[in-house]
Structure formats: structure tokens, C-alpha cells
C-alpha positions as CSV (number, residue, x, y, z in Angstrom):
1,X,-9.6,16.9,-21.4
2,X,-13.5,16.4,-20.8
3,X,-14.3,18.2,-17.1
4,X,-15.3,14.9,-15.8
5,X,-12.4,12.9,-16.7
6,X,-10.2,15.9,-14.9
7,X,-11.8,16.2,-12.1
8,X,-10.9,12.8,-11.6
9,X,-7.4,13.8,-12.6
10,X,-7.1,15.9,-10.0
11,X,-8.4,13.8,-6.9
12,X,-5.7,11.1,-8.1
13,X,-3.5,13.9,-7.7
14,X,-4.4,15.0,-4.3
15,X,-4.6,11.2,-2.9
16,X,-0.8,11.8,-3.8
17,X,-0.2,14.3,-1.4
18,X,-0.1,13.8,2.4
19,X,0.7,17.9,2.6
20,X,-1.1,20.9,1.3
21,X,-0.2,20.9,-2.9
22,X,-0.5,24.8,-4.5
23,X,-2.7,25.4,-7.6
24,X,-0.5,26.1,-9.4
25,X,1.6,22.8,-9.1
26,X,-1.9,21.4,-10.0
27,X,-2.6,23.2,-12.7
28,X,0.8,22.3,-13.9
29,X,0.2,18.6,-13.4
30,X,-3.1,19.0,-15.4
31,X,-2.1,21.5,-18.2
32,X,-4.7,24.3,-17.3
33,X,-5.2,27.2,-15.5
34,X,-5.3,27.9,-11.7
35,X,-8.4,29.3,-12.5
36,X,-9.6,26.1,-13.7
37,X,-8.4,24.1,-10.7
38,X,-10.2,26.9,-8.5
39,X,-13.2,25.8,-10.1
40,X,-12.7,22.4,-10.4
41,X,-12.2,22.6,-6.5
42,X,-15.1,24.0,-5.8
43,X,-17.3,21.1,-8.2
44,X,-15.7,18.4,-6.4
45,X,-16.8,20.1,-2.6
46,X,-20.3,20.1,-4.1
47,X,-19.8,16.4,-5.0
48,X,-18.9,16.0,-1.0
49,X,-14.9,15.8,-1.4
50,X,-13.8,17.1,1.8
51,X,-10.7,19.3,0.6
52,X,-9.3,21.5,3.0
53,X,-7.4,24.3,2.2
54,X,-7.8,27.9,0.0
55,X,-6.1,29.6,-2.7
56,X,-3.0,30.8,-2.1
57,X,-2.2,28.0,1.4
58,X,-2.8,24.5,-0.8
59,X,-5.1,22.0,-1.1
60,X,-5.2,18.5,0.3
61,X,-7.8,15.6,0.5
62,X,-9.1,14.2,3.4
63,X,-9.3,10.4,3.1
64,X,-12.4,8.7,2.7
65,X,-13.8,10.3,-0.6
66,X,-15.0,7.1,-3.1
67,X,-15.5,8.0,-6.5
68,X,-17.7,5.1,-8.8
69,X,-15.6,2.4,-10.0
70,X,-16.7,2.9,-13.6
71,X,-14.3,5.6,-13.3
72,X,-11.5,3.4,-13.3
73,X,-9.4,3.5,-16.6
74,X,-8.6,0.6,-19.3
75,X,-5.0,0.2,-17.8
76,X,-6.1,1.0,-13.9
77,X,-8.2,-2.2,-14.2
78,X,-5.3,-3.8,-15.8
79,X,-3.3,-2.9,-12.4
80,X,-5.7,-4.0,-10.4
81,X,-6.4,-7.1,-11.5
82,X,-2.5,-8.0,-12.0
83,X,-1.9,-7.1,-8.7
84,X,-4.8,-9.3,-7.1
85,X,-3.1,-12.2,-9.2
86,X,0.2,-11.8,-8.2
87,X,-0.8,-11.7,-4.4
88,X,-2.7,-14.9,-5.4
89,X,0.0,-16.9,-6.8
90,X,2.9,-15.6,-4.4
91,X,1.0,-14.9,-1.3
92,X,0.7,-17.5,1.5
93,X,-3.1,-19.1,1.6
94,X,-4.1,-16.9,3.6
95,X,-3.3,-13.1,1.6
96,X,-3.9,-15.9,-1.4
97,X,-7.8,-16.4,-0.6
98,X,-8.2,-12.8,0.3
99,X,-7.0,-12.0,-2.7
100,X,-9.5,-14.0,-4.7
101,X,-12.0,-12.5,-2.5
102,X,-10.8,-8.8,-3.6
103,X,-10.9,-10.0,-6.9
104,X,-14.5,-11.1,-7.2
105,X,-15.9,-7.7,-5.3
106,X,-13.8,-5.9,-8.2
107,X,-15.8,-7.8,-10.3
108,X,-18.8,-7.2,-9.0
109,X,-18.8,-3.6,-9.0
110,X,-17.6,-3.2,-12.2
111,X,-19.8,-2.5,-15.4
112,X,-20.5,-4.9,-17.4
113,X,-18.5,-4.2,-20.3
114,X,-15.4,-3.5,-17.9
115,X,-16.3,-6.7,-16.0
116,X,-15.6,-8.9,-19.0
117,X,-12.2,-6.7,-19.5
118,X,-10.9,-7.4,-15.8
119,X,-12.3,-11.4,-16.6
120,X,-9.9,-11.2,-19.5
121,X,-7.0,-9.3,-19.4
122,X,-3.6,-10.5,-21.0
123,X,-1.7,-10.2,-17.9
124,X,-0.7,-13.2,-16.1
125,X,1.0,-14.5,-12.9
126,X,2.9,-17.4,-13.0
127,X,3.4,-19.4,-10.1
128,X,5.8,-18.7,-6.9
129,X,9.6,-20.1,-7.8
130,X,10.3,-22.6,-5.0
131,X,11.9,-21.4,-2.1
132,X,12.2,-21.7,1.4
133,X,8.4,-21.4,3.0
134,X,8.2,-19.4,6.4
135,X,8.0,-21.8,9.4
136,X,5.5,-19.6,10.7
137,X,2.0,-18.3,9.9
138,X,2.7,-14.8,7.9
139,X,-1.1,-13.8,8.5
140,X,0.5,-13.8,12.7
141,X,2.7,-10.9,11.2
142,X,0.3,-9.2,8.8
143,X,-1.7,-8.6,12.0
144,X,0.7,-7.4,14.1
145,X,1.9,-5.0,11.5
146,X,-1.5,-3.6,11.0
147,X,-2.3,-3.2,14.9
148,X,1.5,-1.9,15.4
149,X,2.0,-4.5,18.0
150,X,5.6,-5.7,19.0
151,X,6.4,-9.3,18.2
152,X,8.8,-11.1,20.1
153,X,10.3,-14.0,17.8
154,X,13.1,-16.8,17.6
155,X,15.8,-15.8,15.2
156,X,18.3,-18.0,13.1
157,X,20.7,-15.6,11.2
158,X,22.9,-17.1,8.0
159,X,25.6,-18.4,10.5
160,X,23.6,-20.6,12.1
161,X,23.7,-18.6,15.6
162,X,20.0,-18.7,17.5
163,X,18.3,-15.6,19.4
164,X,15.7,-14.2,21.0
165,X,14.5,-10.8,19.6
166,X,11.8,-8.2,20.1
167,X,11.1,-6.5,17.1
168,X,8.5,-4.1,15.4
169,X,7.2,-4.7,12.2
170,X,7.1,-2.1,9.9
171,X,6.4,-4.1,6.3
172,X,6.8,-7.4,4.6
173,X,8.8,-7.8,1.6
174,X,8.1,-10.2,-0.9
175,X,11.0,-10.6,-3.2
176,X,11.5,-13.5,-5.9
177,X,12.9,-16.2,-3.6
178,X,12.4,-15.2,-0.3
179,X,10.3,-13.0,2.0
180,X,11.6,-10.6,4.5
181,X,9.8,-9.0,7.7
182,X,11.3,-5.0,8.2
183,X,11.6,-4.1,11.8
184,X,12.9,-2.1,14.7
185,X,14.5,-4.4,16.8
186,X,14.7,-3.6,20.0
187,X,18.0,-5.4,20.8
188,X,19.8,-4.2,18.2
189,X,18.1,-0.3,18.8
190,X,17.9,-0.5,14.8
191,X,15.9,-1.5,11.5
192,X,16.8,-4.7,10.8
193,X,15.8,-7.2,8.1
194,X,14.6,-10.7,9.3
195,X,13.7,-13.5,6.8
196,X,10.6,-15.0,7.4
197,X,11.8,-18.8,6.6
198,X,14.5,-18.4,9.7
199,X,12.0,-17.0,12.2
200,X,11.1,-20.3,14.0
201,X,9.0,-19.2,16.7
202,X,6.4,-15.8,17.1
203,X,4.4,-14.3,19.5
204,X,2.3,-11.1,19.3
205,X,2.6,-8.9,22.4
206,X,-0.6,-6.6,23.6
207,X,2.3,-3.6,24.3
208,X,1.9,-1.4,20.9
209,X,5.1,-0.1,19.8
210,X,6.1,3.8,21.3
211,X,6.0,4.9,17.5
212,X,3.9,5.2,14.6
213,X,4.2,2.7,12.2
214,X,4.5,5.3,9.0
215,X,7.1,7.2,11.2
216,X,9.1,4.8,11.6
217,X,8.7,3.2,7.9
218,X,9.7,6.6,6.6
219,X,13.0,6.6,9.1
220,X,13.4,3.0,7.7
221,X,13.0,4.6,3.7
222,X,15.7,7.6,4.6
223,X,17.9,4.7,6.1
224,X,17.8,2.9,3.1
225,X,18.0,6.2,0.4
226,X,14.3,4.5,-0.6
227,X,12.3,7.4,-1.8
228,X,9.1,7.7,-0.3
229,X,6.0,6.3,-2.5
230,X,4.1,9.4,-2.0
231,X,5.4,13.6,-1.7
């Protein structure tokens, strides 16, 4: 493997890891020595990573290092670009213009020669199934979730039976016929799962919730034997 194309390797690697990773699970990962991954270390602190850690105690990345988006592989790009599609065909029009936004600043950065790649490649999204559409404004919950605000909302469950909940919203699923809000609710003093087409009414509340949003969401995986998406 050319040192360039490792070195990349190994900050995909390290974005992986929330915790301190050895070398020599690295090295491992990579197929060379820890003296190589000592090295290569060092070359990507010159390149301004900020890696903290030494040999011996682990490694891990701080967040904010960019690396040039020509760097992005053949099937990366594919990823990318399938992803942006899907949230464009099954996201509400809201996350559905975003998306087409994200897609044209891929775009833009990109090569030329990987710019006509992303324009044409031979993955496609087809449209949404019909189902039942949220009666309210998902972009309300999107927010909430992303300033970990509680949401007080107006529940229908399958019986038909009507209530008044306080939750906090961890995550949106989007599954094939139906989207679903995860939460705390505070009535309940568990997670719960709330489809958005049976929330009638929402309101965002200026309290944030007592606990971190990617605490609770990994309580919510353990709950749920979900394994979490990163060590």
C-alpha cells in the first residue's frame, strides 16, 4: 500500500474510535508494523492532524481534521452519492432539498474526472412506497433532536387511545413504510418509539433535556442489543 493511500487508511481508522486505539491493533488493521504506524503518526501531526496520545497509551483523533476530497475512493463516492439520493427521494422536502444541496457541493469539490463519476453512477433511488405522511413538520423534530430540546407532543397509539406526552428525541428512523421518532419519554420514565404519522400536535420546549443525547442513544442501543456504529 502506497504511504499516501495509508495514511489515509489510518485516519479512517481513527475516526472509528471515540477511545484511545493501541498500535498495534492499527497495525493489525493495516497489515504493517507498529513501527510503521509510529511513523505514520508522526507524518500526519506534521500534516496538522491533532492526534493525541503516545506509544504504548493509544491513539485517537480529535475531530475536525479534513483531508481533500480527491481522496475519496471509487466506491466512497458511490456511498455518498447513493446516500444523498435516498434522503432525496424518502426524506420529507425539507431533508429532500438539503439533500440536493449536499449533493451539488459534493459535486463541486470534486475533480473533474471524479465529478463526472458521482454525475453518473449506476446507483439509483426509487421513489418513497406510499404510506402514511407525518401530520407534522419532521424538520420541527430534526431541530429539536440536534439542539437536545424536549418536545412535548399529542400522541395516538394503535388503539386509538389520545395522550399528552413529553418526550426526548434521541433519532429518527426511516424504515420502508413508516417513520418513527426514538425517545425518552418522560411519562413513561423509558425509551419509547412514536410514529411520526400518529403525532398530531408538537411543540419544542427551551428546557434541554438533563442528558446527553449520545448517552442516552447508547442506553437506548444497549436496550435494544443494537450494537453501537462505532468501538
Amino acid at each position: 500500500m502506497a504511504k499516501a493511500a495509508r495514511l489515509l487508511a489510518l485516519v479512517q481508522i481513527l475516526r472509528r474510535y471515540r477511545r484511545p486505539v493501541v498500535a498495534a491493533a492499527l497495525a493489525g488493521e493495516l497489515g504493517v508494523s507498529e513501527r510503521t504506524i509510529y511513523r505514520d503518526i508522526d507524518a500526519l501531526r506534521a500534516q496538522g492532524a491533532a492526534i493525541d496520545g503516545e506509544a504504548g497509551l493509544g491513539y485517537v483523533l480529535k475531530p475536525g481534521f479534513l483531508l481533500p476530497p480527491l481522496m475519496f475512493s471509487d466506491q466512497e463516492i458511490e456511498a455518498l452519492v447513493f446516500g444523498v439520493r435516498l434522503a432525496r427521494e424518502h426524506g420529507d422536502a425539507a431533508l429532500a432539498a438539503a439533500a440536493r444541496e449536499a449533493l451539488a457541493k459534493i459535486a463541486h469539490v470534486l475533480p473533474a474526472d471524479l465529478r463526472d463519476m458521482a454525475d453518473d453512477i449506476g446507483l439509483l433511488a426509487g421513489p418513497a412506497p406510499a404510506g402514511p405522511e407525518p401530520a407534522i413538520d419532521p424538520a420541527l423534530l430534526r431541530d429539536a433532536i440536534r439542539r437536545e430540546r424536549k418536545v412535548a407532543i399529542v400522541y395516538t397509539d394503535a388503539k386509538g387511545s389520545t395522550t399528552k406526552r413529553t418526550i426526548w428525541p434521541l433519532a429518527i428512523g426511516y424504515f420502508r413504510d413508516v417513520r418513527v421518532a426514538i425517545a425518552w419519554c418522560e411519562a413513561k420514565a423509558d425509551f419509547r418509539h412514536f410514529r411520526l404519522d400518529r403525532i398530531g400536535e408538537i411543540a419544542v420546549d427551551r428546557a434541554r433535556y438533563p442528558k446527553s443525547r449520545r448517552a442516552l442513544l447508547r442506553a437506548w442501543r444497549a436496550s435494544q442489543n443494537i450494537p453501537d456504529e462505532r468501538s
